[in-house]
C-alpha positions as CSV (number, residue, x, y, z in Angstrom):
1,X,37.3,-11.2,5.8
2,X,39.7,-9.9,8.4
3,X,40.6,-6.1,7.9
4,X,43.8,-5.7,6.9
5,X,45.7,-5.1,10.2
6,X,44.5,-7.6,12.5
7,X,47.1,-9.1,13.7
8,X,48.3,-5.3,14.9
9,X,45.1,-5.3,17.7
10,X,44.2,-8.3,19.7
11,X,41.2,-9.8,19.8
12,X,41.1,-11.5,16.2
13,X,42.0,-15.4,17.4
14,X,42.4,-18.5,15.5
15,X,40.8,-21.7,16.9
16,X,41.6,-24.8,16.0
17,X,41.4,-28.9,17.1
18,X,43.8,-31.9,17.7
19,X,42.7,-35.3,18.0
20,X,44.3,-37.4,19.9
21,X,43.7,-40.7,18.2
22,X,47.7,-41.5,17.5
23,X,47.2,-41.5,14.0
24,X,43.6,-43.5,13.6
25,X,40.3,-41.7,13.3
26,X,38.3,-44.7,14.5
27,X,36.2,-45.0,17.5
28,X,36.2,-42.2,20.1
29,X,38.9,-40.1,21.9
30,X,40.5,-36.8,23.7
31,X,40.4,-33.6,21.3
32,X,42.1,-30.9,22.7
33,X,40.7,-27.2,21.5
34,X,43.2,-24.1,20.8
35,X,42.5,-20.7,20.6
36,X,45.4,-18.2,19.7
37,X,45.4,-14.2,19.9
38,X,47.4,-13.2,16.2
39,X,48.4,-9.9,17.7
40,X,49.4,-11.2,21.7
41,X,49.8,-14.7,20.6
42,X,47.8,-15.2,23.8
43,X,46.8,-19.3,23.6
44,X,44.5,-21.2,26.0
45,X,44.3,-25.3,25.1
46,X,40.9,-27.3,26.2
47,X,40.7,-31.0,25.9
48,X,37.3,-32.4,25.6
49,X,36.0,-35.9,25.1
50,X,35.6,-36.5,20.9
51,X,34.3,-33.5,18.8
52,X,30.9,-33.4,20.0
53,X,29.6,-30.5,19.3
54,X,28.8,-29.9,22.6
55,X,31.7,-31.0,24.0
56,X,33.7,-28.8,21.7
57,X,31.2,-25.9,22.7
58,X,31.7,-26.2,26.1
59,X,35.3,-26.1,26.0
60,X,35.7,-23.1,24.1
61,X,33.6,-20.9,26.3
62,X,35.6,-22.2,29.1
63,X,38.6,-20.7,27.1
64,X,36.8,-17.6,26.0
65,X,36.2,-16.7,29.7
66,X,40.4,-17.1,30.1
67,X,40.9,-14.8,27.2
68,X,42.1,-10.8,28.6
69,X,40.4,-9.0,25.8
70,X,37.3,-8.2,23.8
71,X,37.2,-11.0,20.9
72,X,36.6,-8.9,17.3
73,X,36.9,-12.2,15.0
74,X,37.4,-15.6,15.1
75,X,38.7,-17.9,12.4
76,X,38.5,-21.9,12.4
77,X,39.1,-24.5,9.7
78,X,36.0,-25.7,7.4
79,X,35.9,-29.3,9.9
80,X,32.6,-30.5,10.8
81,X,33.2,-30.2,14.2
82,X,33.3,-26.5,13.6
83,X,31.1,-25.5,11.0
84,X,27.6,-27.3,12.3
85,X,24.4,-25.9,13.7
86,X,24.8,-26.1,17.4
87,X,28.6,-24.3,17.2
88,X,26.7,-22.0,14.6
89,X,24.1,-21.2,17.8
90,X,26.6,-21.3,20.1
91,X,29.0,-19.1,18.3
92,X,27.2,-15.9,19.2
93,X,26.7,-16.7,22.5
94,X,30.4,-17.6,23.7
95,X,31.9,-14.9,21.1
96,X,28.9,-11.9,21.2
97,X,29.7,-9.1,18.3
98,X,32.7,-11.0,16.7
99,X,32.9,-12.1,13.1
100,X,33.1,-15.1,12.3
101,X,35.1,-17.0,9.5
102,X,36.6,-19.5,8.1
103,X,39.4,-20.5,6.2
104,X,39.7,-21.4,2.3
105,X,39.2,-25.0,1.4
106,X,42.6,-26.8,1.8
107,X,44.2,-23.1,2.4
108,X,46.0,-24.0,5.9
109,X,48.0,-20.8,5.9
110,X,44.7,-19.2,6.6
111,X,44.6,-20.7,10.1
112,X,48.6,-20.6,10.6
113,X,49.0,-18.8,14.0
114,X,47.2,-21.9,15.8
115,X,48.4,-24.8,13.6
116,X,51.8,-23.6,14.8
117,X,50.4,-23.2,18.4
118,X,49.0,-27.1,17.5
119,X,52.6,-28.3,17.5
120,X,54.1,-26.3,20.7
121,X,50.7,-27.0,22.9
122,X,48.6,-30.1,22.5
123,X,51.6,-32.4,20.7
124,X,54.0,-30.9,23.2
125,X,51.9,-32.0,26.2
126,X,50.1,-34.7,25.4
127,X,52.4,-36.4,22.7
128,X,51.2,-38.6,19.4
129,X,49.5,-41.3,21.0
130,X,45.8,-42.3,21.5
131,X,43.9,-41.4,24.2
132,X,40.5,-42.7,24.5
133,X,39.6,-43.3,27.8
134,X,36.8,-40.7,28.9
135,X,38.2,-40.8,32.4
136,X,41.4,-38.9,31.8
137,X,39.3,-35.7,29.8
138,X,39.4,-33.9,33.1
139,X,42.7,-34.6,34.2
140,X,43.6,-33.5,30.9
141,X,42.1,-30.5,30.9
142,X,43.6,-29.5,34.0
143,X,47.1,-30.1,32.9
144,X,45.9,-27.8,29.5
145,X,44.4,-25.6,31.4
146,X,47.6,-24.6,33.8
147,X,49.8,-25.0,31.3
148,X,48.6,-22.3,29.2
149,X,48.4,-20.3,32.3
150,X,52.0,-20.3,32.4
151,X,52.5,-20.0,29.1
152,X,50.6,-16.8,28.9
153,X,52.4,-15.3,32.0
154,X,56.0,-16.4,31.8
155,X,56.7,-18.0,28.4
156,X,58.3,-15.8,26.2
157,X,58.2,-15.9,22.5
158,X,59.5,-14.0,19.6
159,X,56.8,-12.7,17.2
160,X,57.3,-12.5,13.0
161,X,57.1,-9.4,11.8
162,X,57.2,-9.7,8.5
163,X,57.4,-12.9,6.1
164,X,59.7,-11.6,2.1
165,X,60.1,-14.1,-0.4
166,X,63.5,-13.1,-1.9
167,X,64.7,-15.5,-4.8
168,X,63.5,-19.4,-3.5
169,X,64.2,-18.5,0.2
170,X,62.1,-16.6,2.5
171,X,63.1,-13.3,4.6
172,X,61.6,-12.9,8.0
173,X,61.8,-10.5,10.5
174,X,61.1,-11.2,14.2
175,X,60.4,-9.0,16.9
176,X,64.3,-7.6,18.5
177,X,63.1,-9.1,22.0
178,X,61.0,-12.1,23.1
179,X,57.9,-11.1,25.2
180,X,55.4,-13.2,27.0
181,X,51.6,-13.0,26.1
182,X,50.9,-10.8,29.0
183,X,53.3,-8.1,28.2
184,X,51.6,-7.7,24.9
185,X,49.0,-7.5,26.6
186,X,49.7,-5.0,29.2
187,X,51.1,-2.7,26.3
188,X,49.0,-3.2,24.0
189,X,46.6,0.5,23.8
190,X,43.7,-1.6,22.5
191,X,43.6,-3.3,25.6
192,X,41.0,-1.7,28.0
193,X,42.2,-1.1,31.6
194,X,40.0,-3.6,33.8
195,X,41.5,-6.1,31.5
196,X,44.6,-5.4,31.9
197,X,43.8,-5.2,35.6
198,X,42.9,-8.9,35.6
199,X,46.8,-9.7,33.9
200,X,48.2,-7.9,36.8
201,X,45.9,-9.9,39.2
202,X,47.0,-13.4,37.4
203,X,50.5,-12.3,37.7
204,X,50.2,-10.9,41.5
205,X,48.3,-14.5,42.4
206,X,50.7,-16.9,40.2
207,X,54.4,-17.0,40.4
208,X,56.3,-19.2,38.3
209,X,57.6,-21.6,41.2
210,X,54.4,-22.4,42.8
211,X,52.3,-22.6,38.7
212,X,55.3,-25.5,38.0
213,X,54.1,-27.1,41.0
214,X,50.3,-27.6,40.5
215,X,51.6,-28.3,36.7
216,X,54.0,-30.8,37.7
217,X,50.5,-32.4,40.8
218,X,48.5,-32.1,37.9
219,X,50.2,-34.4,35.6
220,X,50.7,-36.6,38.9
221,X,46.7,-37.1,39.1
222,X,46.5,-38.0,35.2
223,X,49.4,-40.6,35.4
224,X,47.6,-41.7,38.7
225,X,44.2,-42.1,36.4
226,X,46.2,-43.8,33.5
227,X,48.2,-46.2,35.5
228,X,45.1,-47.6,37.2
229,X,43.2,-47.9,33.7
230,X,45.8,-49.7,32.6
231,X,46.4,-51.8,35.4
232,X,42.5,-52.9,35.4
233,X,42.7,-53.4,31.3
234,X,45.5,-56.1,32.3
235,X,43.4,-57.4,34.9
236,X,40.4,-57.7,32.2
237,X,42.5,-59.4,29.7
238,X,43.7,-62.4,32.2
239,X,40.4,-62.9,33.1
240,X,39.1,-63.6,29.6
């Protein structure tokens, strides 16, 4: 288990998938991958063709490399595409010296930080619908990919506190002022310098302005990708 104050040091994330199979489980389709800091609430979002495990692999050390700190733990859910042999091989590899767990059975409050995160991220960007065609992953990704960038950098959120159950309601305290990811970071005494230093180098190389841009080209290239897929599926049908 987690000690006690976690979520007062970062480096103890929660990871988590989405599928984005609007609503049906059959066949195969996008996933996207969270990982969330508890203490920063720093989140980087993959998206990776089905749950592979591979794929899945792959995709989280590609976030792990985004991640400004040392990882301690790492918590997912008890979902096969977590808890099998090649992530169990690949786990110390991508996360070297962290613990590993995993929540209770049907205990989602275990995992809360990203399931929250699951809502503002993946839903946010990439809606309810099904995606299955492999060709978007990548442009997918990229869209992810940047806009957790700016999330991290210039997003900022207000963190609970505290969480009192007084009577049937519940009492909770925020933070007094919103912060982004990266000034928790940059605060943060846990941090160790020449991580911090890479912040300050993401912040130096990325203003707000010009990150909305390559969002905004990014999304361009994945409506680009879905409008011809479309556009031949239409084609295919007449011809039938």
């Amino acid at each position: 288990t987690w000690p006690p104050d976690a979520a007062a040091h970062p480096g103890w994330i929660e990871i988590d998938t989405v599928e984005h199979g609007g609503g049906s489980t059959a066949g195969q389709y996008n996933c996207s991958e969270t990982l969330t800091d508890v203490s920063t609430q720093w989140t980087e979002t993959r998206v990776s063709w089905t749950k592979r495990s591979e794929a899945v692999a792959g995709r989280l050390q590609e976030a792990r490399q985004c991640l400004p700190f040392p990882i301690r733990g790492a918590n997912t859910d008890n979902g096969p595409d977590y808890i099998n042999e090649t992530l169990n091989r690949c786990f110390v590899e991508i996360f070297p010296g962290a613990l590993r767990t995993r929540s209770r059975p049907y205990a989602k409050n275990d995992n809360a930080h990203v399931e929250q995160k699951n809502g503002h991220r993946a839903r946010r960007i990439f809606g309810f619908g099904r995606h299955d065609e492999p060709e978007t992953t990548e442009a997918m990704n990229e869209v992810a990919r940047l806009q957790s960038l700016f999330d991290n950098l210039y997003r900022p959120t207000l963190k609970l506190l505290s969480k009192t159950r007084v009577g049937h309601k519940y009492r909770k305290v925020f933070e007094k002022e919103p912060k982004t990811p990266a000034q928790r970071v940059l605060e943060s005494a846990d941090v160790p310098e020449q991580d911090k230093a890479r912040v300050r180098a993401l912040l130096a190389q990325n203003d707000p302005l010009t990150l909305l841009g390559r969002i905004e080209r990014a999304w361009d290239g994945l409506r680009r990708i879905q409008a011809r897929l479309a556009q031949k599926g239409a084609t295919d049908r007449k011809s039938v």
